[in-house]
Every structure is written in structure tokens, then in C-alpha cells.
C-alpha positions as CSV (number, residue, x, y, z in Angstrom):
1,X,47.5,27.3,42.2
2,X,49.6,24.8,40.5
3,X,47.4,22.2,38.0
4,X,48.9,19.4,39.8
5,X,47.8,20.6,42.9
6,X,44.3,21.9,41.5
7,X,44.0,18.2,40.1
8,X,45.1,16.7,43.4
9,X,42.3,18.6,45.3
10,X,39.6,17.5,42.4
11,X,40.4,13.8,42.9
12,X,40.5,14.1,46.8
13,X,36.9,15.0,46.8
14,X,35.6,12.5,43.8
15,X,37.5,9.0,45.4
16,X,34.7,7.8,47.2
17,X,32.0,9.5,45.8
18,X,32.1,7.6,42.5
19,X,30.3,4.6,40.9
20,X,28.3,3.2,38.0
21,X,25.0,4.7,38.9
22,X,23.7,6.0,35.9
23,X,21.0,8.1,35.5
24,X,19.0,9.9,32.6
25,X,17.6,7.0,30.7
26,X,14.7,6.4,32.7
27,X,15.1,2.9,33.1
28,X,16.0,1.2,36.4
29,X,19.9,0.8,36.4
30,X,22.4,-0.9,38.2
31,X,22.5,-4.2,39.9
32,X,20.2,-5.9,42.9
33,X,23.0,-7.3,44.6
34,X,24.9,-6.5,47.7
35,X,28.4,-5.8,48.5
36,X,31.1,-8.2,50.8
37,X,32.3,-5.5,53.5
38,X,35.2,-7.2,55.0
39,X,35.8,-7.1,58.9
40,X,36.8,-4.2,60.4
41,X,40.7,-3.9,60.8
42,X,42.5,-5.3,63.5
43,X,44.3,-3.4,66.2
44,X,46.8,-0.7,65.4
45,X,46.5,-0.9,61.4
46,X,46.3,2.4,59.4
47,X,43.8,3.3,57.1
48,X,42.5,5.8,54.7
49,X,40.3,7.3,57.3
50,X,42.5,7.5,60.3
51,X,45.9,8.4,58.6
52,X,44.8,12.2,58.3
53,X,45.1,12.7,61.6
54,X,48.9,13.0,61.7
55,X,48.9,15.0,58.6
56,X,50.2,18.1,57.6
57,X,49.5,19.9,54.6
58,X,51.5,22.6,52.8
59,X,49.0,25.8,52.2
60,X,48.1,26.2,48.7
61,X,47.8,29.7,48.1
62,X,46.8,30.9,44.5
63,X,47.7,34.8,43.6
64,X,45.6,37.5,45.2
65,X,43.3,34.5,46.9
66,X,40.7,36.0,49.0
67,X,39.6,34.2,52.4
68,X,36.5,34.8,54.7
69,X,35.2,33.3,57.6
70,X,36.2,30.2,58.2
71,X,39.1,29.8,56.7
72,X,42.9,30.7,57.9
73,X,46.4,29.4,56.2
74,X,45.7,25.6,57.4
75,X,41.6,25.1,57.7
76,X,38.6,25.4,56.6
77,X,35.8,24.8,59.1
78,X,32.4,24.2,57.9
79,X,29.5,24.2,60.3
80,X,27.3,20.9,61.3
81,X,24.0,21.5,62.2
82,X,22.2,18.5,62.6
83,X,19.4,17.2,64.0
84,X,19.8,13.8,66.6
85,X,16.7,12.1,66.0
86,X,17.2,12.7,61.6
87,X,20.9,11.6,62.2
88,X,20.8,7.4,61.8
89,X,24.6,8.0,60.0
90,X,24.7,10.9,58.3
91,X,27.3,12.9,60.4
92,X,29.4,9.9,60.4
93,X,29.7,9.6,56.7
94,X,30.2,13.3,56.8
95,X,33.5,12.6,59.2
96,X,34.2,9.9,56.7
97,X,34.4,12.1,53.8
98,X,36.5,14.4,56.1
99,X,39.0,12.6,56.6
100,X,39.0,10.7,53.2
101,X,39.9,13.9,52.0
102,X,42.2,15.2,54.4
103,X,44.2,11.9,54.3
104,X,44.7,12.4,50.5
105,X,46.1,16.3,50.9
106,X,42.9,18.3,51.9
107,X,41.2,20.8,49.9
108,X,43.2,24.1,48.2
109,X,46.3,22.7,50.8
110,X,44.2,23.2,53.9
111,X,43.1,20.5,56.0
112,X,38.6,20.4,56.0
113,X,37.1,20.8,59.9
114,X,34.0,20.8,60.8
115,X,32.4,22.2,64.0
116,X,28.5,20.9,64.9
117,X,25.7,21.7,67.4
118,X,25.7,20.5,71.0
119,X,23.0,18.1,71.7
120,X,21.5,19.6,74.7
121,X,21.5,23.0,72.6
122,X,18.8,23.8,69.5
123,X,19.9,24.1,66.2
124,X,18.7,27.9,65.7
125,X,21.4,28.7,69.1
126,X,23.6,26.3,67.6
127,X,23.5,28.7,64.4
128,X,24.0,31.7,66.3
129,X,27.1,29.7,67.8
130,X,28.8,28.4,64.8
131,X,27.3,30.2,61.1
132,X,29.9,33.6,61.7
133,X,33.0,31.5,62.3
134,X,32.3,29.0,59.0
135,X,32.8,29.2,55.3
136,X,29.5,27.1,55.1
137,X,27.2,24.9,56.7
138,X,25.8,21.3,56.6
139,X,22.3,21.0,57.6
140,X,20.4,18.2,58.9
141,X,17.6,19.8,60.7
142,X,13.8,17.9,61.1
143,X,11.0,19.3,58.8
144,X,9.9,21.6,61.9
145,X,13.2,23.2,62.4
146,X,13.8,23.7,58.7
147,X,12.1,27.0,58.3
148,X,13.9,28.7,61.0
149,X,17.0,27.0,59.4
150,X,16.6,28.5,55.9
151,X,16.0,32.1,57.2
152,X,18.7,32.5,59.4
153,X,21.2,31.2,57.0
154,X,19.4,32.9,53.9
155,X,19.3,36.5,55.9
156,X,23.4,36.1,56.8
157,X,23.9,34.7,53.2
158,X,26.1,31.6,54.4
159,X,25.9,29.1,51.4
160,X,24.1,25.7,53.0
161,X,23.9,22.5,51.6
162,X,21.0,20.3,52.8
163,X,20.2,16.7,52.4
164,X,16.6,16.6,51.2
165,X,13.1,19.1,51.4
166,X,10.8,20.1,49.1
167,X,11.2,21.5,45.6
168,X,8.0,24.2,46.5
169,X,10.7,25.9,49.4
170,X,13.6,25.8,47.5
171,X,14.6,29.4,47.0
172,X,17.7,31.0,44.9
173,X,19.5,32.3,48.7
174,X,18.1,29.5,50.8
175,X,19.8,26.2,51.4
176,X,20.9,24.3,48.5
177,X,18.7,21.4,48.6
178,X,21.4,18.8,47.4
179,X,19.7,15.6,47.0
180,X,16.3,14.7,45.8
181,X,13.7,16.3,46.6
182,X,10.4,14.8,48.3
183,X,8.5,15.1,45.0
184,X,11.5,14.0,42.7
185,X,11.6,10.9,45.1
186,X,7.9,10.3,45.0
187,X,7.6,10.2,41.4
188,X,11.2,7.6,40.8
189,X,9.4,5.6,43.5
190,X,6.1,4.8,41.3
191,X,8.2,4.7,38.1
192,X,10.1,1.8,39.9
193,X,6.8,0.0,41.0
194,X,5.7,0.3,37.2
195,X,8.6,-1.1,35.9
196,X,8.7,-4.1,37.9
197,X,4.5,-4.5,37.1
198,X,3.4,-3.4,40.5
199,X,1.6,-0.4,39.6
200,X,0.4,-0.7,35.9
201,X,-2.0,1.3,33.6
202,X,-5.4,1.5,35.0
203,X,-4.8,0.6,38.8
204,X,-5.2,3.1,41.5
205,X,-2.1,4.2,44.1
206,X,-3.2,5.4,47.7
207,X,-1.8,8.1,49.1
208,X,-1.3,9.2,52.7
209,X,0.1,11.8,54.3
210,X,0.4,14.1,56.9
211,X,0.4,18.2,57.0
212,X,3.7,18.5,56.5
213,X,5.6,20.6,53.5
214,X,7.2,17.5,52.0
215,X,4.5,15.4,52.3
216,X,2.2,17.7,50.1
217,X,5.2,18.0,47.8
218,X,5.0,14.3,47.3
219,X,1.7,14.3,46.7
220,X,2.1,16.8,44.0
221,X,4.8,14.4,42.3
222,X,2.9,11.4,43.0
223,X,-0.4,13.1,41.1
224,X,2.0,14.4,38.2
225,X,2.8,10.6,37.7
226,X,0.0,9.2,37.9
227,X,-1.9,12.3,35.6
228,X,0.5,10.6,32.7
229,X,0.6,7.0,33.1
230,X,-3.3,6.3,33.4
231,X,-3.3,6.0,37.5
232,X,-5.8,6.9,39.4
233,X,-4.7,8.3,42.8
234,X,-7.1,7.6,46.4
235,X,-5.7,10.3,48.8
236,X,-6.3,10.3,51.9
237,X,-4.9,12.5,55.1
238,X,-4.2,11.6,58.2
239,X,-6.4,13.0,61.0
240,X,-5.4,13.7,64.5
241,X,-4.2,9.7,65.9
242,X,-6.5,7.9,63.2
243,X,-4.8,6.0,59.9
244,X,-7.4,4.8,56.9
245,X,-8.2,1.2,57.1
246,X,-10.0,1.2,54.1
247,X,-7.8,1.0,50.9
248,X,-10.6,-0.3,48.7
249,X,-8.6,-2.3,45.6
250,X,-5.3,0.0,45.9
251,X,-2.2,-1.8,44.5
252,X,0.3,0.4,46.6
253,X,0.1,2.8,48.7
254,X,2.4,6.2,49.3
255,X,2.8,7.1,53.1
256,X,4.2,9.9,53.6
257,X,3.6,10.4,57.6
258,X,5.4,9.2,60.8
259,X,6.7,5.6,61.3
260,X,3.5,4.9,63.3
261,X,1.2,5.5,60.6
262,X,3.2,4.0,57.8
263,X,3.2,0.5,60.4
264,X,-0.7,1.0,60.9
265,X,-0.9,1.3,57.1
266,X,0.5,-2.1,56.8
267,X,-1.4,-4.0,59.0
268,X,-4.5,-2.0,57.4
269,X,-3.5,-3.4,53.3
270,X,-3.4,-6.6,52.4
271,X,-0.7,-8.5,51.6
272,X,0.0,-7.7,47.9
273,X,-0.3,-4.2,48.4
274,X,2.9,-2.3,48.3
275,X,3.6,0.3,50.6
276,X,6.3,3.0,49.7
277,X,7.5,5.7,52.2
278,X,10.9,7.6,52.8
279,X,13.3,7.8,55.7
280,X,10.9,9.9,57.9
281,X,8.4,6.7,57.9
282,X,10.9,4.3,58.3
283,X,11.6,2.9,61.7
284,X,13.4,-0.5,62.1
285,X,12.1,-0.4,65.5
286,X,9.0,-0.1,64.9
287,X,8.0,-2.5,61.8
288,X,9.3,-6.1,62.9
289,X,7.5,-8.3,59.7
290,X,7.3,-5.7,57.0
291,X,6.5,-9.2,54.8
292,X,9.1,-7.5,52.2
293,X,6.3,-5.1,51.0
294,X,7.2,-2.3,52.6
295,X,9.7,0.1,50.3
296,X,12.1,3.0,51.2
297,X,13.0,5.7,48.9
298,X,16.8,7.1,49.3
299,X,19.0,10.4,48.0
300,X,21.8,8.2,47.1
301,X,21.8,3.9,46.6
302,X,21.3,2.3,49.9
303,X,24.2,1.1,52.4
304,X,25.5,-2.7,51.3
305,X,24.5,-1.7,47.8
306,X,27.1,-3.0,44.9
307,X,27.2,0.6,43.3
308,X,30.5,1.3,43.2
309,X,30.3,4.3,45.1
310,X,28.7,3.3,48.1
311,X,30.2,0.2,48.1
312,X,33.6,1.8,48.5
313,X,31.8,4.3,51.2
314,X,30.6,1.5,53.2
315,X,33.7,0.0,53.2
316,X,35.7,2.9,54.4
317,X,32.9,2.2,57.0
318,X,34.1,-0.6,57.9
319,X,37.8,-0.9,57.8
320,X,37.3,2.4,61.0
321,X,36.4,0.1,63.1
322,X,32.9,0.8,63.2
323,X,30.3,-1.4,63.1
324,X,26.8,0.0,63.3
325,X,25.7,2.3,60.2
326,X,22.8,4.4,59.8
327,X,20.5,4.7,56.9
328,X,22.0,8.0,56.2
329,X,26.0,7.2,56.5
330,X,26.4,6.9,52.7
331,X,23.9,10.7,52.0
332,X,26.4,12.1,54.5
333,X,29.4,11.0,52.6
334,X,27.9,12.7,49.7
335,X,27.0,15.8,51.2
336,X,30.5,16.0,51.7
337,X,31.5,15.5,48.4
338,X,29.2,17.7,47.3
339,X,31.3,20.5,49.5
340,X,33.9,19.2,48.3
341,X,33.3,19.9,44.7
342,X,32.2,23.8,45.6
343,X,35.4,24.1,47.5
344,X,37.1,23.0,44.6
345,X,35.8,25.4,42.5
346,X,35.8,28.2,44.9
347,X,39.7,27.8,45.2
348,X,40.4,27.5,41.4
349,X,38.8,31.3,41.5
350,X,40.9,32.1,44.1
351,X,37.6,33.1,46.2
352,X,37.5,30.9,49.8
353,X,34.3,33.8,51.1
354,X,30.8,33.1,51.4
355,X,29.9,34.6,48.1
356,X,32.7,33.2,46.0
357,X,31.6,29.7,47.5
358,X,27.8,31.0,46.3
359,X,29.6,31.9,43.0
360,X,31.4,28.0,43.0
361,X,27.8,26.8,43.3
362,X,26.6,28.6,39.7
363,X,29.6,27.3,37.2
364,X,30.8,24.0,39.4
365,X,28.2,22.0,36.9
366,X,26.6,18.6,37.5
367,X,28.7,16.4,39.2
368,X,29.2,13.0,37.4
369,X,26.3,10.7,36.6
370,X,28.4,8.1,39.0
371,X,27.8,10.8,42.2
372,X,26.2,9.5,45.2
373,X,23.2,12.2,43.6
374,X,23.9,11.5,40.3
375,X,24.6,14.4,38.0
376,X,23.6,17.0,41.1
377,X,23.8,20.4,40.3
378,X,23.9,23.1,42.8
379,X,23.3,25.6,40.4
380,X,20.1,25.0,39.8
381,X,18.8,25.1,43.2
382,X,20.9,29.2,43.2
383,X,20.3,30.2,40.3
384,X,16.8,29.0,38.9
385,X,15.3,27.7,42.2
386,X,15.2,23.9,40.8
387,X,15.6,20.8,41.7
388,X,19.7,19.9,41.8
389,X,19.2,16.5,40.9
390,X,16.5,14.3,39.6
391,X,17.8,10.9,40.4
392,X,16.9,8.7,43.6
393,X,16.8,5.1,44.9
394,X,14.7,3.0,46.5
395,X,15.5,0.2,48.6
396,X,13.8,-2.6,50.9
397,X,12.9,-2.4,54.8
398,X,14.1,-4.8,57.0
399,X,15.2,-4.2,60.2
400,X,17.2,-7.1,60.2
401,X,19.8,-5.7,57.4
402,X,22.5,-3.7,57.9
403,X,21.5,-0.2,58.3
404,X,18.0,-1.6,58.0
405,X,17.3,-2.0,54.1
406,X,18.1,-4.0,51.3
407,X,19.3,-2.8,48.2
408,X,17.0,-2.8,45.5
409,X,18.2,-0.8,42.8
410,X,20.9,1.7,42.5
411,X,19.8,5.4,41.1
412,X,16.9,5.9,38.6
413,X,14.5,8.6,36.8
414,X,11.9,8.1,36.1
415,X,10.7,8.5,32.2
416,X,9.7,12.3,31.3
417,X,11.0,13.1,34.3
418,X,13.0,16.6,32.3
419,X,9.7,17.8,31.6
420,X,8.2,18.0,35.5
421,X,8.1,21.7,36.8
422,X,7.7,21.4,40.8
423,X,4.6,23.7,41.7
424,X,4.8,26.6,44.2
């Protein structure tokens, strides 16, 4: 492979997926503000994201390069397995990563494709369906269908990048957990609420959650937290239909459960308590006067955010004509990226199978400290079972914002972060 074309191929994959989010110092970086997306284009205009479609792209074949499943002299097809109700955006910023990078020359000089589930089918048939004809997979599945997930695609070996989970699953063949984890996200959150003197030394944090994985993976960061900044932590589980009404003199509270609890724990605080809880508990729908008290807790900076990177995602967003994002457009973008790096890699070896791709994963590195993940590492996840990043966001709910959130901040880590070791 020729260095112009290996350096082509690098900075196909990195356009978008850049910014100033920083993200080792431990303090709360980047601005508050919000971008200007302009209005979508008019009729008949080209853009980045809808030029690829007339493309075609010269194979770039290295000496001796081996290929596998999913790929032939023009494609590679990656599989999408992802889960409607978990969706809100992210298979659209997946497609607009696709053809971000197709429009600039593809990936090794073969144009990227990806083939998902059926909706009326479930994600384990979709699996059987789609896994043997791809060089990888893109998961999205909900917290019920991720066990089923990880052992079909860990049995088969098919590398798998996944959004978010828990740090206690990951495993060194499972999916490759590419964002934060539930725990890394618990702890950034409370490190952001003590930074702005929400949470200080001495108070006491309520916790709620459910029997899920990730919810007692939280828990576990949210105690490690609290154990070395002089918190004092109220858990409390949710039982059958009944939510805790009695917070006693919390100052915020962590719910990790479904949208209805996390709007019955609202009503049930008062007003100056703040409640922090992730994607899963987040339903514009549901929550119509969150009072601005109510926080959400991202993988990447939140949609309308003024970091660079997901600034320039949402307005790719934008200028294809498309007007209603999800709170997960800019995580699928950088799940995309993410492949796109480990393609990358895998090409410059001259190794397009599933175990070269696993190989890519080891000695790709950290992706910049300006990712959509900040300095993720795959490698970690294969070849130590660890976290790949420990950088997150947090933004505000309100259903009336684009997406529905507002920016707060843009990535974080929280202080002696380096030195938590995720239990199993």
C-alpha cells in the first residue's frame, strides 16, 4: 500500500471524529455553549454525505494482503445489529460516518457497507443471518439481549465493537466495549457534580437502581467515588413497581433504572436535589418539567455541543437533509470511527480477516484525546479486559432541545480516575 494512500485512508476515518475534548487532567474541559447548525441544504445540492454514492474507488491492494469474510476487491461489509427501542440516532450517525468515509476514498480502496437486522427479526437470528458474511459487527443490543450477543459473537470470534456495558462483563474475546463504561460514567458524573459544588465533602448521594448488570456496575463506581472524597452513599433498590420517596437530606441522587422510576424519583426529591441517570433513564417523553435538575451522562459530548467534533458531526447531520436527531447520532458516528481506525490498521498489515482485525485492535493505540471517546483504546478491552476509555460527558434533559439535552460540558475524568480497577 502506497503511504499516500495509507495516509488517505487514516484521515478518511479521523475528519469528523475530531475536536478539542481533552481528557486526562481531571478537570471539567471544554466549553458550555452550543453550536449554530445551519439549515439543511436546499434541493439538489451535493454534500459530503451524499456524494459517495456515485463513487468509485480503485482497490488498494498491498503485497500478499489476506481477506476474509466480508470483504471482496470493492467492499467491506460490516454487520449492524441493533436494537430499535436503544436506537434514538445511533444507526444514523453510523450511515453518516459511512458515507463520510466513502465520499473521501473509502477504507484500504474499498468502499465500507454495512448490512443490519430486520426489525420484525431478533437480534440473535439477525446474527445467525448476517455475522458469517461480515468482517465485523456493530452492536446495539438492550441490556437483556447483550448476553446472548457477546456469546455468539465471542464463540465465532467476529471482532465486535459495542457502544457501552459494564467493565465487570468485559472479557478479552467478547465485544469490545468502545465507550465508557457504566461505572466509568458513574464516577465522571459525581466528579462533575463536585466540581460545580453540588456534591461536596461530607453530603450523602442516593443511589437507585434496578437488577440489572450495569446498574450494579454503577453502583460499584459510584461507591469507589464516594469511598475517596468523604461521601456518604444512601442505596436503595427498586422493588417490583415501587420507587423510594424518602431521600432523607440527599443532595443528588444516581438512578440507574427505567425512565419511569428516574420521573418518580423526581417528583419524590425536592427541588435542589440533583438527579443524575444515563440514556436508559432518559425519556423526553416521559419527563415534561425536569426543572433543569435532572442530568444525563453520555459516551461522547452531547448533540448541539460546540466540541469540535460533534459539532462538525451534527452538522453533517444537518446539511443531509435531516432534521430529527437522536441522543445517540453523534456515539454512532464514533463507533464508526472507531472501525474505522481498526480497519486502518488491519490494512497497513495487510490482514482484512477476523483475526488480523482482532490483531488491529492490540497495536491501533489510543485514538486522539480529541476522539468522540477520547483517547479510546481497544486494546485494552482484548488484551487486558479494561476499560477502553475513561472519559465521558454529561449533559442536561430537556425534552424540548434538539435531541433532547443540553450541552453541559464536553469530555471529563474524573481525578484519580487511573487508579480505579473495575471489580468482577
Amino acid at each position: 500500500m502506497s503511504r499516500r494512500s495509507l495516509s488517505l485512508a487514516t484521515a478518511v476515518v479521523m475528519t469528523l471524529a475530531v475536536g478539542a475534548a481533552g481528557c486526562t487532567s481531571g478537570a471539567t474541559l471544554g466549553s458550555t455553549g452550543t453550536v449554530s447548525l445551519s439549515a439543511p441544504p436546499s434541493p439538489g445540492r451535493t454534500t459530503a454525505a451524499t456524494a459517495s454514492s456515485s463513487m468509485t474507488l480503485t482497490p488498494v491492494t498491498p503485497n500478499g494482503l489476506l481477506a476474509g469474510a466480508g470483504v471482496t476487491d470493492r467492499t467491506i461489509t460490516l454487520g449492524m445489529l441493533v436494537n430499535a427501542t436503544e436506537d434514538r440516532g445511533f444507526s444514523t450517525g453510523v450511515a453518516l460516518w459511512e458515507k463520510t468515509a466513502n465520499s473521501a476514498g473509502g477504507i484500504c480502496g474499498r468502499r465500507v457497507q454495512t448490512t443490519a437486522n430486520r426489525p420484525s427479526e431478533s437480534l440473535a437470528y439477525a446474527y445467525a443471518r448476517i455475522a458469517g458474511a461480515t468482517l465485523g459487527l456493530i452492536t446495539l443490543p438492550s441490556e437483556a439481549e447483550t448476553p446472548t450477543l457477546a456469546a455468539l459473537s465471542s464463540a465465532d470470534q467476529i471482532p465486535t465493537l459495542t457502544l457501552g456495558g459494564s467493565s465487570s462483563t468485559l472479557t478479552r474475546t467478547g465485544p469490545v466495549v468502545i465507550g465508557a463504561t457504566a461505572d466509568i460514567e458513574a464516577i465522571n458524573a459525581l466528579a462533575y457534580l463536585r466540581s460545580v459544588g453540588r456534591l461536596p465533602s461530607g453530603s450523602t448521594l442516593g443511589v437507585l437502581t434496578d437488577s440489572s448488570v450495569d446498574a450494579a456496575n454503577a453502583l460499584a463506581g459510584a461507591r469507589w467515588w464516594a469511598a475517596r472524597n468523604s461521601v456518604s452513599i444512601n442505596a436503595k433498590m427498586v422493588a417490583a413497581s415501587t420507587v423510594p420517596t424518602d431521600w432523607g437530606s440527599v443532595r443528588a441522587v444516581l438512578v440507574m433504572a427505567p425512565a419511569a422510576q428516574v420521573v418518580a424519583t423526581v417528583d419524590a426529591t425536592r427541588n435542589d436535589v440533583d438527579i443524575v441517570t444515563d440514556l436508559r433513564g432518559y425519556d423526553p417523553g416521559t419527563i415534561t418539567a425536569p426543572g433543569g435538575r435532572l442530568l444525563v451522562t453520555l459516551p461522547t459530548p452531547a448533540y448541539g455541543s460546540d466540541n469540535p467534533g460533534a459539532a462538525a458531526v451534527a452538522k453533517e447531520f444537518v446539511a443531509s437533509g435531516q432534521t430529527s436527531p437522536g441522543a445517540e447520532l453523534i456515539a454512532g458516528y464514533g463507533v464508526g470511527a472507531a472501525w474505522g481506525r481498526i480497519l486502518t490498521q488491519a490494512c497497513s498489515a495487510r490482514t482484512l480477516t477476523h483475526q488480523g482485525v482482532v490483531t488491529a485492535m492490540t497495536t491501533v493505540g489510543p485514538a486522539s484525546v480529541d476522539s468522540l471517546f477520547g483517547p479510546s483504546d481497544p486494546g485494552l478491552v482484548v488484551g487486558s479486559a479494561l476499560p477502553a476509555t475513561r472519559v465521558s460527558s454529561i449533559a442536561r434533559a430537556d425534552p424540548s432541545a434538539p435531541a433532547g439535552l443540553r450541552p453541559l460540558i464536553w469530555l471529563q475524568t474524573a481525578p484519580g480516575i487511573a487508579d480505579y480497577v473495575p471489580a468482577r
